[in-house]
C-alpha positions as CSV (number, residue, x, y, z in Angstrom):
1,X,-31.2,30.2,20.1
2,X,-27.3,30.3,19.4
3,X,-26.1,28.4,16.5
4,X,-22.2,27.4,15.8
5,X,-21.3,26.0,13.0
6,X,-17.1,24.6,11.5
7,X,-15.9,24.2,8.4
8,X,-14.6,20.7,7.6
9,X,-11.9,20.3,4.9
10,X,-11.7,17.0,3.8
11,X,-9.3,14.8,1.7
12,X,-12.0,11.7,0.2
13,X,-10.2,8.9,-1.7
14,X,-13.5,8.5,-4.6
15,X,-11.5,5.9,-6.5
16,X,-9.5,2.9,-5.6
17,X,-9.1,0.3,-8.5
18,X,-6.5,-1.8,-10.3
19,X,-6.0,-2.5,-13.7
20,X,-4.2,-4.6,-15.9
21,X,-2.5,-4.1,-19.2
22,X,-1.0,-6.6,-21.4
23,X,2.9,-5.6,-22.4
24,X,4.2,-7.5,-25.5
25,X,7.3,-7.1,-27.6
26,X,10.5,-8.8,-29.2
27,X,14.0,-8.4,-27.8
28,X,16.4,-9.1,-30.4
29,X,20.0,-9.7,-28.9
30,X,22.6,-7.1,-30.2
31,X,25.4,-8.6,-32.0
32,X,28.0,-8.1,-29.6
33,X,26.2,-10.9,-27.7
34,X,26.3,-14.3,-28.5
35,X,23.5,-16.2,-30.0
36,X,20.9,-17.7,-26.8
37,X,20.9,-21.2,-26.6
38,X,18.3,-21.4,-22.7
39,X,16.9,-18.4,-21.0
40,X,17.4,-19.3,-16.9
41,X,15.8,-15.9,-15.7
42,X,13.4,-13.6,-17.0
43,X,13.0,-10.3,-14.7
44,X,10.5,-7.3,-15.5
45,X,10.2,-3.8,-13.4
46,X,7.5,-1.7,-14.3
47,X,7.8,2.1,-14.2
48,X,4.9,4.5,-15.0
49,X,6.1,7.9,-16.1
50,X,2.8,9.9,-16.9
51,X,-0.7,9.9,-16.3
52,X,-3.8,12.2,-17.6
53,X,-7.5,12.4,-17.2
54,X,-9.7,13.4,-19.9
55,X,-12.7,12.2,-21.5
56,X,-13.7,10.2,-18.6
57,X,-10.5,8.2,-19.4
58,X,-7.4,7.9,-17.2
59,X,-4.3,7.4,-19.9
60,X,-1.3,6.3,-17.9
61,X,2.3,5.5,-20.5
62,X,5.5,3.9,-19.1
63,X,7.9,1.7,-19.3
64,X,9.0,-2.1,-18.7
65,X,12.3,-2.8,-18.2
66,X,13.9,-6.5,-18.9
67,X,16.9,-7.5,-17.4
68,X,17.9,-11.3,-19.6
69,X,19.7,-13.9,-17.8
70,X,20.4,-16.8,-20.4
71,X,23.1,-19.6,-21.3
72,X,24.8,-18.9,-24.5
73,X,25.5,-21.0,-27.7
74,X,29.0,-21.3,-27.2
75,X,31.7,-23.5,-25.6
76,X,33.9,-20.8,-25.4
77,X,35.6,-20.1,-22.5
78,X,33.7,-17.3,-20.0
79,X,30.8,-18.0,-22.0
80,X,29.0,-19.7,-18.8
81,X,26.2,-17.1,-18.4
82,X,25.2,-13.8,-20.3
83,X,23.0,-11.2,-19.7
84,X,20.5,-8.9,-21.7
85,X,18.9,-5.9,-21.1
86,X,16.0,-4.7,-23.1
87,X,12.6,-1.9,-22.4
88,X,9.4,-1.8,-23.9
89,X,7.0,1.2,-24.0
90,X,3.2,1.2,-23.0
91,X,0.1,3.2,-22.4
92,X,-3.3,2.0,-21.4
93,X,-6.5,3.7,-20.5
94,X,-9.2,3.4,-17.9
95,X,-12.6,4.1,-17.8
96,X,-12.9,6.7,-14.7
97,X,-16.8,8.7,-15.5
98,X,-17.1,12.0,-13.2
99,X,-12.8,12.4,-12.5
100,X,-12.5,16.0,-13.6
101,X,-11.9,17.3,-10.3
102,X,-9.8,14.6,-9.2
103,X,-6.4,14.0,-8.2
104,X,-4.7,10.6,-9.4
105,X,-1.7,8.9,-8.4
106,X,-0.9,5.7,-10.1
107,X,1.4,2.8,-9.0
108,X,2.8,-0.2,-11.2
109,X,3.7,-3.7,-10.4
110,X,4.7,-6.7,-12.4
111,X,1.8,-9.4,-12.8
112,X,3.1,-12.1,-14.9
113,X,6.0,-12.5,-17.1
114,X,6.4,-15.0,-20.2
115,X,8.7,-15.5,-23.3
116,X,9.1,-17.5,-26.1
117,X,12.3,-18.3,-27.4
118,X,12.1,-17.6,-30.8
119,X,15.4,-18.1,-32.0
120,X,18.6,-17.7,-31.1
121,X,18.6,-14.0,-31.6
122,X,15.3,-13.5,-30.8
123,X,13.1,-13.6,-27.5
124,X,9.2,-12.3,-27.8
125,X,8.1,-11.4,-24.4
126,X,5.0,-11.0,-22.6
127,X,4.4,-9.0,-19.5
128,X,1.3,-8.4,-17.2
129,X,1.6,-5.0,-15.5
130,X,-0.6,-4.6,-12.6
131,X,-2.0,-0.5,-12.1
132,X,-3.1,0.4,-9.0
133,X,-5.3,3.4,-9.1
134,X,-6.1,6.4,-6.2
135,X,-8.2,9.0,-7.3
136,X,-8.2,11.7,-4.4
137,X,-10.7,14.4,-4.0
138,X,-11.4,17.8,-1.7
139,X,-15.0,18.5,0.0
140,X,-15.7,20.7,2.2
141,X,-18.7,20.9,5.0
142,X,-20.3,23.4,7.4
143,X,-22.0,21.6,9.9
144,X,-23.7,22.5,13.1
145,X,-21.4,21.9,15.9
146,X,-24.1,23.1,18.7
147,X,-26.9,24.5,19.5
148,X,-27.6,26.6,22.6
149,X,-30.5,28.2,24.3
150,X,-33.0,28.3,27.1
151,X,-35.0,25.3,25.9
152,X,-32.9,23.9,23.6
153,X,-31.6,20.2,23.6
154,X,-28.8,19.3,21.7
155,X,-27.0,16.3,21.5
156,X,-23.2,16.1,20.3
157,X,-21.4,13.2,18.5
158,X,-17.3,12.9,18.6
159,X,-16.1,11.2,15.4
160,X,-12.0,10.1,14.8
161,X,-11.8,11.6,11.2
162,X,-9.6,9.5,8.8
163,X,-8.3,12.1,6.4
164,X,-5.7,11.0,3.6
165,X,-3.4,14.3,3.3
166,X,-0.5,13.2,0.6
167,X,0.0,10.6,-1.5
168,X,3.4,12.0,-3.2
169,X,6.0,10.0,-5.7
170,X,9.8,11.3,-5.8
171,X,12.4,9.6,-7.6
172,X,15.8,9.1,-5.5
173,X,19.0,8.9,-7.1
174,X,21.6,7.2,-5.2
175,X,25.7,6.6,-6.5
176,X,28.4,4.9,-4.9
177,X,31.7,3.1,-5.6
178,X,31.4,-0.4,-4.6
179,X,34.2,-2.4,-3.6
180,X,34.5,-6.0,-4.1
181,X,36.2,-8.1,-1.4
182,X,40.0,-9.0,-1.9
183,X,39.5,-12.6,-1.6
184,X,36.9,-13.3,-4.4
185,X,38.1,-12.5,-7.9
186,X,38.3,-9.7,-10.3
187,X,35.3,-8.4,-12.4
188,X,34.8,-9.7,-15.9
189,X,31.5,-8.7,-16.4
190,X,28.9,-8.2,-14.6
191,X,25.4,-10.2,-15.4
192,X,22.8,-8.5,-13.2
193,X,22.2,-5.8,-10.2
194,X,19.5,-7.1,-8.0
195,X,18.4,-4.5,-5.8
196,X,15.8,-3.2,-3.2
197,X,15.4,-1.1,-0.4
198,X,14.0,-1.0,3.1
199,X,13.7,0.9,6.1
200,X,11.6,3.4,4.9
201,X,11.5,5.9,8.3
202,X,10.2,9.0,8.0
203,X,10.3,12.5,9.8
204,X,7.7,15.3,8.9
205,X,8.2,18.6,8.3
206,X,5.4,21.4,7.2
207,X,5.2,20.6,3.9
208,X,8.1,18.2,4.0
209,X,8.9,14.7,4.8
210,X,12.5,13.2,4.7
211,X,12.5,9.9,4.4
212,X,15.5,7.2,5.3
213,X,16.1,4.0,4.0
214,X,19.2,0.7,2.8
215,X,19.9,0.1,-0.5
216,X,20.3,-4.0,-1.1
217,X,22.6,-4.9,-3.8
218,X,23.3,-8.1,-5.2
219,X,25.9,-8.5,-8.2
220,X,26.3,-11.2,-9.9
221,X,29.1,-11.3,-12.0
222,X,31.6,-13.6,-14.1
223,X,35.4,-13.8,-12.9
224,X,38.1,-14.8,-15.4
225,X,40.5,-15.7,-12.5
226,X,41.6,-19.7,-12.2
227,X,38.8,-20.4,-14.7
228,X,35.5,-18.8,-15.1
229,X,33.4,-18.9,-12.4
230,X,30.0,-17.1,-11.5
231,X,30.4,-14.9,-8.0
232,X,27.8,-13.0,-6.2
233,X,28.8,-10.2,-4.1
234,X,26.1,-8.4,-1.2
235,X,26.7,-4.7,-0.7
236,X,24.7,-2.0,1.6
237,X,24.1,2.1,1.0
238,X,22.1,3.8,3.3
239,X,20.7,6.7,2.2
240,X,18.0,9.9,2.7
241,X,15.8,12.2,1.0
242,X,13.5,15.4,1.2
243,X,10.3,14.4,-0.6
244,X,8.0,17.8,-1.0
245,X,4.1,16.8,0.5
246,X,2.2,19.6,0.3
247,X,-0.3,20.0,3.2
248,X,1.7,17.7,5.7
249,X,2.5,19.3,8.9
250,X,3.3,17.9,12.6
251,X,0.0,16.4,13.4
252,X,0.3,14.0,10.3
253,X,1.4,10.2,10.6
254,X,3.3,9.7,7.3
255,X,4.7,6.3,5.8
256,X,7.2,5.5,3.0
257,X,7.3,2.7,0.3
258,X,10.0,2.4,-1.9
259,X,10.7,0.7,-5.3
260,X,13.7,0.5,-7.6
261,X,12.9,1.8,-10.9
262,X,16.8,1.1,-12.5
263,X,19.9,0.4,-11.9
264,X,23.4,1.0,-13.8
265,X,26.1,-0.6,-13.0
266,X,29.9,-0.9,-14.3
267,X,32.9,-2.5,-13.3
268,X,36.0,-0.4,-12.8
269,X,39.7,-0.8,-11.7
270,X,41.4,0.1,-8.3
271,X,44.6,1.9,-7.4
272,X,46.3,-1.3,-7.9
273,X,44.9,-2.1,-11.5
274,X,42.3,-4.7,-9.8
275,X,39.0,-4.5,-11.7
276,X,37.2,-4.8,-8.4
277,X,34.7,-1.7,-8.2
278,X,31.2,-1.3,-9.2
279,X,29.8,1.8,-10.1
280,X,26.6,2.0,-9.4
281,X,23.7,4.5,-10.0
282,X,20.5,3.5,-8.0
283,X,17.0,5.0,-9.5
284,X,14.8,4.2,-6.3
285,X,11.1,5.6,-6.2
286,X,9.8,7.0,-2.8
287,X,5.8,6.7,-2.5
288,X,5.0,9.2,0.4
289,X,1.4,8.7,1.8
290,X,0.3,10.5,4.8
291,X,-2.3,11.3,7.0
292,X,-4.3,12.4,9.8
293,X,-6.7,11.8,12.5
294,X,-9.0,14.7,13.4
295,X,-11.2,14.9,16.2
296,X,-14.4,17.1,15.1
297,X,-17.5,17.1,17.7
298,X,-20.7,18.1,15.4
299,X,-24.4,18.1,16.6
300,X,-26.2,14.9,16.2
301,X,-29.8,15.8,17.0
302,X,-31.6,18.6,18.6
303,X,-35.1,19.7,19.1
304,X,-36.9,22.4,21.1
305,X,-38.4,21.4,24.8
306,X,-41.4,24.5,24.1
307,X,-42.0,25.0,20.6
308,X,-40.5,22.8,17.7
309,X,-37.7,22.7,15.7
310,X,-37.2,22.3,12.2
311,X,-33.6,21.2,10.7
312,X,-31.7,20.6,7.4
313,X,-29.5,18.1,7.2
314,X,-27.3,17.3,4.4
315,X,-25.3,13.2,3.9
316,X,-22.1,13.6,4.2
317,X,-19.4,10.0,4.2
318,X,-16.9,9.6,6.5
319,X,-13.7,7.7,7.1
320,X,-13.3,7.1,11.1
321,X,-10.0,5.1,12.0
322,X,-10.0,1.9,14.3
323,X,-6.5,0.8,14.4
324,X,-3.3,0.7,12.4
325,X,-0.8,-2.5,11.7
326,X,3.2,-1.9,10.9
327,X,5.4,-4.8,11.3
328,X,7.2,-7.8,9.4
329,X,6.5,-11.4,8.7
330,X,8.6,-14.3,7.2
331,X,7.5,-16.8,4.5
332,X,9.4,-20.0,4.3
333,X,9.5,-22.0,0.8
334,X,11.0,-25.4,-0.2
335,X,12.3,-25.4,-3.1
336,X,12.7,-29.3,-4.7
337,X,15.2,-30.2,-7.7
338,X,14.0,-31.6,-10.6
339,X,14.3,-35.6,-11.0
340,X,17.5,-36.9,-11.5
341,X,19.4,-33.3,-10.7
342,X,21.3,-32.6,-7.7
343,X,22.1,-29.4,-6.5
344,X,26.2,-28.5,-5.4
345,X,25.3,-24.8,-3.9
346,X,23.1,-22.2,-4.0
347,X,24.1,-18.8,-6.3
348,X,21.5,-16.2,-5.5
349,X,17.6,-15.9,-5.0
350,X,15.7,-13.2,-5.5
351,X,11.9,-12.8,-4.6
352,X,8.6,-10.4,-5.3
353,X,5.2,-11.0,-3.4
354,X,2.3,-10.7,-5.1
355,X,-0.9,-9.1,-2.9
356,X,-3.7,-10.3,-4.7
357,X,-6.6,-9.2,-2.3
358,X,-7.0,-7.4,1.3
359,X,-10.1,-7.7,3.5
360,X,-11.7,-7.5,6.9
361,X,-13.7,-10.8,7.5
362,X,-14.1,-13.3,10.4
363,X,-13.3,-10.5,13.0
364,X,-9.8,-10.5,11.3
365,X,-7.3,-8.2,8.5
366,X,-6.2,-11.0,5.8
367,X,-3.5,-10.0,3.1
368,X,-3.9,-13.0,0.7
369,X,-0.8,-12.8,-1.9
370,X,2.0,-15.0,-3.5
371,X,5.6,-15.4,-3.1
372,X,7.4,-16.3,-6.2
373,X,10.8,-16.5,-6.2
374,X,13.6,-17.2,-7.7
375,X,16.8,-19.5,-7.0
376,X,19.9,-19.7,-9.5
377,X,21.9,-22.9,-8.4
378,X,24.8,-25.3,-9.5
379,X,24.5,-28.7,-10.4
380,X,26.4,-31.1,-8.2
381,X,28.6,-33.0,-11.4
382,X,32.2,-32.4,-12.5
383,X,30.8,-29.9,-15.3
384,X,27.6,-28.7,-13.3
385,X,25.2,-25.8,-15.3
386,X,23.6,-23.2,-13.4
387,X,19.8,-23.8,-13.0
388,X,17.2,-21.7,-12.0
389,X,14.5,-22.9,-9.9
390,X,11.1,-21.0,-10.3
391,X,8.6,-21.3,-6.8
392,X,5.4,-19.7,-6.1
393,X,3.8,-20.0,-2.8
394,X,0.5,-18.3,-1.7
395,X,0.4,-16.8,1.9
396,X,-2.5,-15.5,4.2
397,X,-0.9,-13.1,6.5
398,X,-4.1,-12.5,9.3
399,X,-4.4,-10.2,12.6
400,X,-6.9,-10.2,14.7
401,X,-9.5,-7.1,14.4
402,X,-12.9,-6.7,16.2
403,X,-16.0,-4.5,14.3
404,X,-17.9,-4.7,11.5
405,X,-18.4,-2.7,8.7
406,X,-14.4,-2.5,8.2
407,X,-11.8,-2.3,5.1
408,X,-8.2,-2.1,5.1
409,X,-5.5,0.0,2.9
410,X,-1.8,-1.5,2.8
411,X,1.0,-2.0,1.3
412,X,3.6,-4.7,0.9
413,X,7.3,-5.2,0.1
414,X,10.2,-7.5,0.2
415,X,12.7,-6.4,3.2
416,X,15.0,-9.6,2.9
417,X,15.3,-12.4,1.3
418,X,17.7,-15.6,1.6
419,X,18.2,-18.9,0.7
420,X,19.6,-22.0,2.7
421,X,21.1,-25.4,0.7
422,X,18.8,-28.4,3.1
423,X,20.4,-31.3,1.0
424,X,21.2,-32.3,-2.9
425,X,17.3,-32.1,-3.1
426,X,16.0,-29.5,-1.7
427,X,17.1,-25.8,-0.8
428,X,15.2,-23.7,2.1
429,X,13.7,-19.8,1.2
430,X,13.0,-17.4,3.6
431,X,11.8,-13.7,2.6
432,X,11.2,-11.1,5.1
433,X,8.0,-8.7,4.0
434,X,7.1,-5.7,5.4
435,X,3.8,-4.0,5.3
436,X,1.7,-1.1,6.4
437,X,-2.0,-1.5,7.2
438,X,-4.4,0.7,8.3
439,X,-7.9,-0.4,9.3
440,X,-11.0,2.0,8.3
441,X,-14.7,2.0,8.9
442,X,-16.7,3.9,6.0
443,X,-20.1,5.8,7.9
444,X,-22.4,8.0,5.9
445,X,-23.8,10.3,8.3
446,X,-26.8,13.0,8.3
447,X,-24.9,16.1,9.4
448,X,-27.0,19.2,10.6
449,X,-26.4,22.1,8.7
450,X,-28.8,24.4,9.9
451,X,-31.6,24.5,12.1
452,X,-35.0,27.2,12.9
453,X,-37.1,27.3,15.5
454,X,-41.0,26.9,14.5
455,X,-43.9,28.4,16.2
456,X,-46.9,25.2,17.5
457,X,-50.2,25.1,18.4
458,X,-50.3,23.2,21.2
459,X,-50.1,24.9,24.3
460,X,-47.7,24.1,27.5
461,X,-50.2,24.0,29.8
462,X,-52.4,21.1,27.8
463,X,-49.3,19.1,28.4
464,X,-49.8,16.5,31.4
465,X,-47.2,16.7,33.6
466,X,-46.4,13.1,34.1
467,X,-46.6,10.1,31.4
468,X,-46.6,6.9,31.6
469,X,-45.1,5.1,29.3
470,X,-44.2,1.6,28.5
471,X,-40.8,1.5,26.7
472,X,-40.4,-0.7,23.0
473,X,-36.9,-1.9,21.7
474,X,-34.5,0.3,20.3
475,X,-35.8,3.1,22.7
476,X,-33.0,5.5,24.1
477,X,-33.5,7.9,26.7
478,X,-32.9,10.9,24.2
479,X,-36.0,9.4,21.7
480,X,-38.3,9.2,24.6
481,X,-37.0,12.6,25.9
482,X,-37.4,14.6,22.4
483,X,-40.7,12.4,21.9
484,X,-42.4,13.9,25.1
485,X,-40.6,17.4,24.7
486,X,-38.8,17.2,28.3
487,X,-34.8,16.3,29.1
488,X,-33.0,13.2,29.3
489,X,-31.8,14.4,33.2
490,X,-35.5,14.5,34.7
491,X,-36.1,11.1,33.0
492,X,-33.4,9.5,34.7
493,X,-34.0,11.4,38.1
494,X,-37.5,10.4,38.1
495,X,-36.7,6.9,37.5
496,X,-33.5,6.3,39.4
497,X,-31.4,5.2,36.4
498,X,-28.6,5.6,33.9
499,X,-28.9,2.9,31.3
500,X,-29.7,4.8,28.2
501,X,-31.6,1.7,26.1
502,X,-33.9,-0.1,27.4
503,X,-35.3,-3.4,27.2
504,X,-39.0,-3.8,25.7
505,X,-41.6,-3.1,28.1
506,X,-40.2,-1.6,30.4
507,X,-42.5,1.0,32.5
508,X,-40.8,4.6,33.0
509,X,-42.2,7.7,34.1
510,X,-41.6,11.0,32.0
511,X,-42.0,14.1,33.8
512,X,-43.0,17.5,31.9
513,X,-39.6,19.7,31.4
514,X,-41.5,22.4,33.8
């Protein structure tokens, strides 16, 4: 008897979880700024910068960032809208047991933002940061890939291994000098950078994966041409990056998500004296996850046609791959005025979905989340304020997907977003998400890893040489083959057939092996 066995390196994710940590603080405007007399937009991005496992605690620290939109207390002229930035610190910790020989990679997201206007001068905030936890692992098995010999029966099982290989962050810095259009008007100041990037294609090298993707700007600025007035100006930069993946090589499918951690912007003058370019200095995050489908054959079951066989076996949990989902869908929102206010033209919107759960259930992948966005307008009267409109709207993206037994990892951004004016009363959002989904089946299997042939007391030739037997559900034609110590070949010759279950009482006739 011949015995092969195969080492099998896998990559186990042992910990998936989110957490959430409560962010609180007070923003006191500097006094270069004038006193706050409404806050129209409060905006939150939150960066982790470190985390460590000890103690059966994961402690991850970082930052929030605030970026202040707000009406001042002042008539005086260009005082229509200011804006303030402001960063908080935080740590938290999570209750991991049995981590030590884990590797963690931790993402951050914005919950929930609130303020309280506590004065003029003073702004006490309140952010929910959502933490979204991989713990990643290496195992290793030897199992029996076949056995071989005279009277040996062995039967082999094919499995599509799902094996995570990198889950890699690398921050991206990207610079430009922005121009603004000659027909709209010089920069005052400018009040806030929205920014995000998409694309996200990605070529692998050994070890290597450069990644492309479009930087979305939105400035929003104050002109002191004719007047103050508030202008918005939409710029593009396309850029790409080498993010080091240890372990990725050609046979890997990789996949890119990116985030913008900061941006710094200033306002600087042309050739001609014009203030009309934007220096800007991009901070975007690249989250690299790859990973690989390997085909391993191992050895289900085998026994011994003369003699027996005894075998160890050992549990070892697999992820097997079904299918894989990468494409875009749009949400629409209607946004209605408040009573009694009319709205002259939209400003700018911005938007951030919110994935609150994913599942397999129904025969189908849901990704259950909300939209909330938000749209800066003008009221339609001689001295019109900007507004801003805040909308939240829950969606239940949904593809069809056959099996049981299935779960789903993906991810979700914003790829565009825009806003449309319907009428006075009502203004139109559409925001184009992206997102990434792969489907997985969790098995725990018993692997072989070793097996010895045993001597018996039972001798050949007080075996009959035909049984008959009458079949009971769940039979296959490998149970009743091992049962009566013959093959699964003379079963189906002597019987004329190929089904391999039958149904219960079914008569067959099992001829002895030799």
């Amino acid at each position: 008897m011949e015995i092969k066995k195969e080492n099998i390196n896998l990559t186990e994710r042992n910990v998936k979880l989110n957490s959430n940590v409560m962010v609180e603080g007070d923003i006191i405007v500097p006094d270069i700024k004038p006193d706050i007399r409404e806050i129209l937009l409060a905006d939150a991005n939150v960066v982790t910068q470190s985390s460590e496992y000890r103690g059966g605690k994961l402690y991850v620290s970082g930052n929030v960032f605030f970026k202040i939109l707000y009406r001042p207390d002042s008539e005086g002229e260009g005082c229509e809208l200011k804006s303030l930035d402001a960063s908080f610190e935080f740590s938290d910790s999570v209750d991991i047991p049995s981590g030590e020989d884990l590797t963690f990679f931790v993402c951050a997201s914005t919950e929930h933002i609130g303020f309280t206007l506590v004065n003029s001068r003073k702004l006490s905030m309140k952010v929910i940061a959502a933490l979204g936890i991989n713990g990643y692992r290496e195992r290793s098995f030897a199992p029996v890939t076949s056995v071989t010999g005279d009277d040996v029966q062995c039967r082999e099982k094919r499995f599509n291994i799902y094996m995570p290989v990198a889950d890699e962050q690398s921050d991206i810095t990207v610079s430009d000098f922005l121009t603004v259009p000659a027909d709209m008007p010089d920069i005052d100041e400018i009040l806030k950078v929205d920014a995000w990037a998409s694309g996200g294609d990605c070529k692998i090298m050994n070890g290597k994966v450069m990644v492309k993707g479009t930087l979305h700007l939105k400035t929003l600025y104050t002109a002191a041409q004719d007047g103050y007035t508030t202008e918005l100006v939409c710029h593009e930069i396309p850029f790409t990056e080498i993010v080091e993946a240890e372990g990725v090589d050609e046979n890997c499918a990789a996949g890119v998500i990116f985030s913008v951690k900061d941006v710094l912007a200033s306002a600087k003058g042309d050739i001609n004296g014009d203030t009309k370019i934007i220096s800007a200095e991009i901070l975007v995050n690249a989250r690299v996850k790859a990973s690989k489908t390997v085909q391993e054959t191992i050895c289900d079951d085998c026994y011994a046609i003369h003699g027996a066989m005894e075998t160890e076996t050992e549990k070892m949990e697999l992820l097997e791959y079904v299918t894989s989902e990468n494409t875009e869908f749009t949400e629409t929102q209607s946004v209605e005025m408040p009573k009694n206010v009319k709205m002259k033209n939209v400003i700018n919107v911005t938007a951030k979905p919110i994935l609150r759960e994913t599942c397999v259930e129904d025969g189908a992948l849901h990704m259950r989340g909300t939209l909330v966005s938000f749209l800066l307008y003008r009221e339609d009267k001689e001295d019109g304020q900007i507004k801003c409109a805040v909308t939240e709207t829950d969606f239940d993206w949904q593809k069809n997907v056959p099996g049981q037994g299935l779960f789903a990892d993906c991810d979700l951004w914003v790829e565009d977003i825009a806003a449309t004016k319907l009428s006075a009363d009502e203004a139109e959002v559409k925001a184009t998400m992206g997102l990434n989904a792969k489907v997985l089946k969790k098995s725990e299997i018993d692997i072989i890893t070793g097996c010895t042939a045993v001597e018996t007391d039972e001798a050949e030739e007080n075996r009959p040489s035909l049984v008959i037997y009458f079949t009971e559900d769940g039979d296959t034609l490998w149970d009743v083959a091992k049962k009566y110590g013959t093959t699964v070949e003379k079963i189906q010759s002597a019987n004329g057939i190929e089904t391999d279950r039958f149904s219960s009482g079914k008569k067959i006739l099992i001829p002895r092996a030799c």
